[in-house]
N, CA, C and O of each residue as an XYZ file, in Angstrom:
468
protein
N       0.843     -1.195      0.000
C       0.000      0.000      0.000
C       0.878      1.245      0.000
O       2.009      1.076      0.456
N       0.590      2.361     -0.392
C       1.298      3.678     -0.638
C       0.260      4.340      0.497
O      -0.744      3.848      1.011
N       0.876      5.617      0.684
C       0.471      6.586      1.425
C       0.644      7.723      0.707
O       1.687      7.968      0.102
N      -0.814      8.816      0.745
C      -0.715      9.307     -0.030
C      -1.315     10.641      0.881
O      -2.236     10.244      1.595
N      -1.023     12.249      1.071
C      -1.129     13.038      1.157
C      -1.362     14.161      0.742
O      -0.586     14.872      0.104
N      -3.219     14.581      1.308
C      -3.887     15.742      0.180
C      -4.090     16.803      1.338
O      -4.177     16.583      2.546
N      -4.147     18.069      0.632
C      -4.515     19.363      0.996
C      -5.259     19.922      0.315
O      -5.523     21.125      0.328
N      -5.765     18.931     -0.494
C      -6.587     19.890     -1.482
C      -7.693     18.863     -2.285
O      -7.832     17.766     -1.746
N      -8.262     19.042     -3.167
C      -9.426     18.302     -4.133
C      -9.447     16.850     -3.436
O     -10.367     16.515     -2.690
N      -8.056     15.790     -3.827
C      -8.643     14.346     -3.128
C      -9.059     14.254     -1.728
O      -9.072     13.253     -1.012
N      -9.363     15.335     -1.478
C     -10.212     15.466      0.408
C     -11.690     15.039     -0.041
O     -12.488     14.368      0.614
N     -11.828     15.486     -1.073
C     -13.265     16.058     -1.571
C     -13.922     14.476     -2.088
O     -13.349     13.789     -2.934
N     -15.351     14.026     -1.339
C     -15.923     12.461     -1.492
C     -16.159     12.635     -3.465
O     -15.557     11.716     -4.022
N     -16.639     13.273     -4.142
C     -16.495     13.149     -5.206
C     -15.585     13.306     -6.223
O     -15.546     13.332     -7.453
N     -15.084     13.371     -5.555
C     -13.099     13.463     -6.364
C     -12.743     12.163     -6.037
O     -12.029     11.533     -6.817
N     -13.122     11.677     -5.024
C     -12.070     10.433     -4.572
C     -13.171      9.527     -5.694
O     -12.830      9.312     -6.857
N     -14.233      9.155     -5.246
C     -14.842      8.388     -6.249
C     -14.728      8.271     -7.732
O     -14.985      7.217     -8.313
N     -14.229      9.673     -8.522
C     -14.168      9.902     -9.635
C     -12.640      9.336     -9.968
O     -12.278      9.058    -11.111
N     -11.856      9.219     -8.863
C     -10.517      8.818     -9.017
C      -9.932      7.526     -8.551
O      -8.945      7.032     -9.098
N     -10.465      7.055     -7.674
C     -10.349      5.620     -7.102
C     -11.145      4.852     -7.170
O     -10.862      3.666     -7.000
N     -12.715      5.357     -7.509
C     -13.948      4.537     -7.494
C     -14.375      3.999     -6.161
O     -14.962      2.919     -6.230
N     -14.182      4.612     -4.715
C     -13.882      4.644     -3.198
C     -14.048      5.796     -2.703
O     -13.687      6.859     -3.209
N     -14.801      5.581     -1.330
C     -14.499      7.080     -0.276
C     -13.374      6.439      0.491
O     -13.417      5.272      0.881
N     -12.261      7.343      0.710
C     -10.936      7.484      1.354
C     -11.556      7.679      2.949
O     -12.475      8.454      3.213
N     -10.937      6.908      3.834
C     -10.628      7.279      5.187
C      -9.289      7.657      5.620
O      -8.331      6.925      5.373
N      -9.140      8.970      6.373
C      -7.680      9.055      6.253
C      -7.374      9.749      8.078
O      -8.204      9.966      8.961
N      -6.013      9.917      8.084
C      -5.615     10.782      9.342
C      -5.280     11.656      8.662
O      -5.003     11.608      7.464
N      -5.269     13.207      9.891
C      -4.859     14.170      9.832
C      -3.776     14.180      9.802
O      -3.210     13.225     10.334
N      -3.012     15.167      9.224
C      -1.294     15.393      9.561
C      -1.101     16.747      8.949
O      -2.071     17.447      8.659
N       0.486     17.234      8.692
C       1.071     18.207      8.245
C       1.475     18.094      7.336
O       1.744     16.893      7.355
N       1.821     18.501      6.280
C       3.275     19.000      5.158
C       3.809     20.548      5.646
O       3.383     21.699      5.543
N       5.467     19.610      6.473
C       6.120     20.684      6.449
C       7.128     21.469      5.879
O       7.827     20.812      5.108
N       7.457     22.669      5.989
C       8.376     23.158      5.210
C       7.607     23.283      3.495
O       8.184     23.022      2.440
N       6.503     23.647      3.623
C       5.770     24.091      2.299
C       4.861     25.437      2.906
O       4.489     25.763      4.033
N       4.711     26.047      1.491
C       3.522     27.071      2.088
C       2.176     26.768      0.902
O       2.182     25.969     -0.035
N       1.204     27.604      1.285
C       0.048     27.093      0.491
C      -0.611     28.356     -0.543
O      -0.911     29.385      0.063
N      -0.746     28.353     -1.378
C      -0.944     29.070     -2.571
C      -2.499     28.277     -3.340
O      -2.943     27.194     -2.957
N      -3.044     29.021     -4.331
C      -4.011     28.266     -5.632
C      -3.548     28.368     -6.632
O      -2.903     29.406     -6.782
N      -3.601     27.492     -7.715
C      -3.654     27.633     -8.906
C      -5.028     27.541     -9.768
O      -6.109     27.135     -9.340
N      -4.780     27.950    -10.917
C      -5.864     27.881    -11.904
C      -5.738     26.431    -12.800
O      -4.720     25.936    -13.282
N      -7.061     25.959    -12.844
C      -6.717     24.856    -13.625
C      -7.602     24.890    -14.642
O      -8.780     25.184    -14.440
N      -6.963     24.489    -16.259
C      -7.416     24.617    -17.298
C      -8.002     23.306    -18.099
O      -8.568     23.408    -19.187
N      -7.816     22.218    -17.503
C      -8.237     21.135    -17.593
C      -9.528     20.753    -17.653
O      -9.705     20.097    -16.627
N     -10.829     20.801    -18.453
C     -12.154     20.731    -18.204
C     -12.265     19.095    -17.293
O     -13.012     18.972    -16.323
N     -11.602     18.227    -17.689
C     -11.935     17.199    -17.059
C     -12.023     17.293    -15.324
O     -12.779     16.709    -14.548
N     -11.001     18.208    -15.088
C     -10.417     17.865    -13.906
C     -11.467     18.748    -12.973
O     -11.775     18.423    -11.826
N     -12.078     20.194    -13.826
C     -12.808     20.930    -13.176
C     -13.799     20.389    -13.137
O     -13.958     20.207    -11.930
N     -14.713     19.937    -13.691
C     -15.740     19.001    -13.976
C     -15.839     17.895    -12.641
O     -16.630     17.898    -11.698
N     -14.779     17.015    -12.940
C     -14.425     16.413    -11.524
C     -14.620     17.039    -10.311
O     -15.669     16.930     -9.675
N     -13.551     17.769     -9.909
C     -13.412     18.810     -8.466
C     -14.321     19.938     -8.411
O     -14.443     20.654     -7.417
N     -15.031     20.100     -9.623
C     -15.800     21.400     -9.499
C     -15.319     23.057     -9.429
O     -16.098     24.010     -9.422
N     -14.079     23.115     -9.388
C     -13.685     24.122     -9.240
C     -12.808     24.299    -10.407
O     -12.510     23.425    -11.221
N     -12.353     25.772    -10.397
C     -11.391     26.154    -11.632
C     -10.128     26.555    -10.967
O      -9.196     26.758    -11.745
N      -9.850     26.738     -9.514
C      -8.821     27.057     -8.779
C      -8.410     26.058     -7.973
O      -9.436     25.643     -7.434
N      -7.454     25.420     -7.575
C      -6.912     24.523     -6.470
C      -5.932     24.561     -6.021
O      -4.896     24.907     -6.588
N      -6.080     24.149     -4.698
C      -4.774     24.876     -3.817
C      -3.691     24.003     -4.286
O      -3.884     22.989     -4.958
N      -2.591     24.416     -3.923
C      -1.028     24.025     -4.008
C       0.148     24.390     -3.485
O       0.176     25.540     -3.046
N       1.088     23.782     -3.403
C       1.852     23.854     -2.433
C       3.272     24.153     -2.827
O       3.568     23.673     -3.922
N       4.348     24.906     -2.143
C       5.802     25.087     -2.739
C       6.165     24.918     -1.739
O       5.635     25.141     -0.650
N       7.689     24.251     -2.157
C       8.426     23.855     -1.028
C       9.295     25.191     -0.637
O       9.919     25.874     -1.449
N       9.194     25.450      0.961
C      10.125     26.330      1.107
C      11.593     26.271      2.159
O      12.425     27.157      2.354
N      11.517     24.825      2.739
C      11.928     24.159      3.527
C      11.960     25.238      5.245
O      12.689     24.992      6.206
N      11.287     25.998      5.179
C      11.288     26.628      6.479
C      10.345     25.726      7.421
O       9.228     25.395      7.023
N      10.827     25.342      8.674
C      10.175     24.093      9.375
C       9.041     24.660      9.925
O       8.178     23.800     10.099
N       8.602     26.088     10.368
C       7.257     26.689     10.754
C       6.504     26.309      9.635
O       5.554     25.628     10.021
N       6.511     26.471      8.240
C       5.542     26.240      7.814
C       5.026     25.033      7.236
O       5.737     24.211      6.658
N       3.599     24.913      7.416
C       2.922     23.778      7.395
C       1.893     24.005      7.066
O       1.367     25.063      7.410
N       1.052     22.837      6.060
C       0.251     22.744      5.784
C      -0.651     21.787      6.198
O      -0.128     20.691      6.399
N      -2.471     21.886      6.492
C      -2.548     20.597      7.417
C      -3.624     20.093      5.910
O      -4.239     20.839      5.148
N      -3.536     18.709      5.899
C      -4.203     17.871      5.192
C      -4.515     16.623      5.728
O      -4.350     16.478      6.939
N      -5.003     15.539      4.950
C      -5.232     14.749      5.312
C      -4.303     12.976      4.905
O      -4.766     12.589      3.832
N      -3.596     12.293      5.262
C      -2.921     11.104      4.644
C      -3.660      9.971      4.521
O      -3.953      9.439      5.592
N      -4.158      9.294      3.242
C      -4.596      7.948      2.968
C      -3.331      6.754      3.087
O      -2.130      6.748      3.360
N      -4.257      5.888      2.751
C      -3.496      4.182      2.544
C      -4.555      4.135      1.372
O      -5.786      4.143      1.378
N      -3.078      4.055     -0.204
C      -4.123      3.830     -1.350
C      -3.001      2.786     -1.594
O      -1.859      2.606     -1.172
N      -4.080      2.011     -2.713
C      -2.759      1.197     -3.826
C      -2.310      1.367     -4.743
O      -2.925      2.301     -5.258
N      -1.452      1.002     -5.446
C      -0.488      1.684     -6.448
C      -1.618      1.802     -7.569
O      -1.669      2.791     -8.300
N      -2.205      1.112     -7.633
C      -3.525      1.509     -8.940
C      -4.095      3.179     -8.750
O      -4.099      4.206     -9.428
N      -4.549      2.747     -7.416
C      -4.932      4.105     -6.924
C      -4.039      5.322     -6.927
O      -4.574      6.431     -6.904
N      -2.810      5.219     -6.950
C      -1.963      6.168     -7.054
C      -1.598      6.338     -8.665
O      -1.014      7.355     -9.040
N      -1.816      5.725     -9.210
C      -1.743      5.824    -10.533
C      -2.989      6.657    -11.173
O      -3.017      7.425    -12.135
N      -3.612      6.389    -10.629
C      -5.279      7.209    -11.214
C      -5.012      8.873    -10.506
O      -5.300      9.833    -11.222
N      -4.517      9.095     -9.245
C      -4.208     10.017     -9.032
C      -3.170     10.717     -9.797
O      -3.262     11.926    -10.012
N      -2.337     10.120    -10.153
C      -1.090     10.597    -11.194
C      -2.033     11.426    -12.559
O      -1.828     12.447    -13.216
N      -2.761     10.729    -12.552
C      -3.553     11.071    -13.936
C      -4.721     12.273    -13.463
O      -5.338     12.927    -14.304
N      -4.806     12.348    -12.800
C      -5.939     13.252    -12.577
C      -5.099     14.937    -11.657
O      -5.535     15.954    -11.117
N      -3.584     14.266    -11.993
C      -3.594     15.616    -11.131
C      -2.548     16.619    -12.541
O      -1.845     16.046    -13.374
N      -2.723     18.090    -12.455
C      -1.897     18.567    -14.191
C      -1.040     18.845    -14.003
O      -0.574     18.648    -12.881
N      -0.467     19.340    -14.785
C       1.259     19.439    -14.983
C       1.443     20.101    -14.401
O       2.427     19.653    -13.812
N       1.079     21.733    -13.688
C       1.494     22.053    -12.247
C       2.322     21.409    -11.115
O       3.329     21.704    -10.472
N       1.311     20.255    -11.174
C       1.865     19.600     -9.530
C       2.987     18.492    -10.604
O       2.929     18.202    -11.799
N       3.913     18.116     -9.541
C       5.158     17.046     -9.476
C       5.096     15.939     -7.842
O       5.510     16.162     -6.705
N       4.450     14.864     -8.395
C       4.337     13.851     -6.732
C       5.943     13.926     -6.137
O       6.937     13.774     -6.847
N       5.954     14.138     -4.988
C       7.112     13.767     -4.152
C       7.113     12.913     -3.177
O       6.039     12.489     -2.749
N       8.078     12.584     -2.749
C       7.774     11.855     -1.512
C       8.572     12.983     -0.120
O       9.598     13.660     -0.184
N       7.666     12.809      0.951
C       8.295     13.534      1.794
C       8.057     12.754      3.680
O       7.873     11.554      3.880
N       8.104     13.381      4.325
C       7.806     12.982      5.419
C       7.122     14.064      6.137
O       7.609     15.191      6.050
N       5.955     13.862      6.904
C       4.712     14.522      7.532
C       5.180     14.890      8.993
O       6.080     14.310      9.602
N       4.643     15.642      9.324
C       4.832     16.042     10.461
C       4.690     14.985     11.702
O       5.423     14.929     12.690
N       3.757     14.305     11.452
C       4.007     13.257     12.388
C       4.833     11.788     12.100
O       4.780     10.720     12.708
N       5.592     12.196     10.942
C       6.370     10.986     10.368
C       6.678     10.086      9.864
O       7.683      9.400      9.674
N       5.303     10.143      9.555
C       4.988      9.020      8.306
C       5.418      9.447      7.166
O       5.408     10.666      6.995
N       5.878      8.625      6.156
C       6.479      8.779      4.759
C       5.299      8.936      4.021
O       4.476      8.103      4.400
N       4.901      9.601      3.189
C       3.750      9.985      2.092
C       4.049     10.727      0.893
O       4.543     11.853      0.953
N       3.784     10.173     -0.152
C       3.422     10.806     -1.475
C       2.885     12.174     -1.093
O       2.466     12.288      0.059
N       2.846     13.057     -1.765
C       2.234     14.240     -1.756
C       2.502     14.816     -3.710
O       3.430     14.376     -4.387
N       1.604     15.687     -4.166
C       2.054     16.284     -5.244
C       2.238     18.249     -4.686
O       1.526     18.752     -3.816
N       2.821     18.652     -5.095
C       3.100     20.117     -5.021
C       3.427     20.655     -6.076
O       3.346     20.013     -7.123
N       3.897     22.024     -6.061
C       4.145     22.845     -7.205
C       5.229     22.232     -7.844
O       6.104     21.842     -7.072
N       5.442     22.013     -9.189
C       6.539     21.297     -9.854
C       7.253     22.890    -10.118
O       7.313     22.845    -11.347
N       7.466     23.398     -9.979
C       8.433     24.659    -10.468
C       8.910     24.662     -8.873
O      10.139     24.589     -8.855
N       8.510     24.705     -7.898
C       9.207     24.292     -6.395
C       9.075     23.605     -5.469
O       8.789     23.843     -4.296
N       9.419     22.176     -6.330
C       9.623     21.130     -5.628
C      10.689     20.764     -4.951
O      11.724     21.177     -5.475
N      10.882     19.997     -3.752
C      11.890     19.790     -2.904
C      13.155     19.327     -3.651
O      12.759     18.809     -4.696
N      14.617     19.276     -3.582
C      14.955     18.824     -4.205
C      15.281     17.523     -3.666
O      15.091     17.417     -2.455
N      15.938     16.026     -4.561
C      15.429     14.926     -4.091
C      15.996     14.458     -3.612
O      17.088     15.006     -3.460
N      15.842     13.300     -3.057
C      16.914     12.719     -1.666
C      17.664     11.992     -2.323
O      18.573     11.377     -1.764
């Protein structure tokens, strides 16, 4: 199973269904050392999906105050694959570690993404 970390749209019960075909149960946690911003998304599919034309996002800034709070699943690699696809070229998946320490996927801003381990 993967672990996967949202702050944004896959929170949302009709996003997850449209993307996993499942409602997600998840814990709370952090992404730290990011700050939180929106983007515009031009994607009809994706707005259609999430309903919105703006979605939040994230840049890495490695300052340890900041944090973002979201929520962390247990998906499977299928499931993370459908997420790959549903999220646009904006975001870049990383892997990072949460405030409470668990290892999780997350996607963020691909123009400031962490650099990699």
């Amino acid at each position: 199973m993967q672990k996967l970390f949202s702050y944004g749209t896959l929170q949302q019960s009709d996003v997850q269904h449209a993307t996993f075909g499942r409602h997600l149960s998840g814990q709370s946690d952090e992404l730290v050392g990011f700050s939180h911003s929106m983007v515009a998304i031009d994607d009809p599919q994706v707005v259609l999906t999430s309903g919105k034309t703006h979605h939040p996002i994230v840049k890495h800034t490695g300052v340890a105050s900041d944090r973002v709070a979201g929520t962390v699943f247990e998906i499977t690699q299928a499931e993370l694959d459908n997420a790959d696809r549903y999220e646009v070229a904006a975001y870049r998946r990383v892997a990072t570690v949460l405030g409470s320490g668990v290892e999780a996927w997350v996607y963020v801003d691909a123009r400031f993404a962490p650099p990699a381990n």
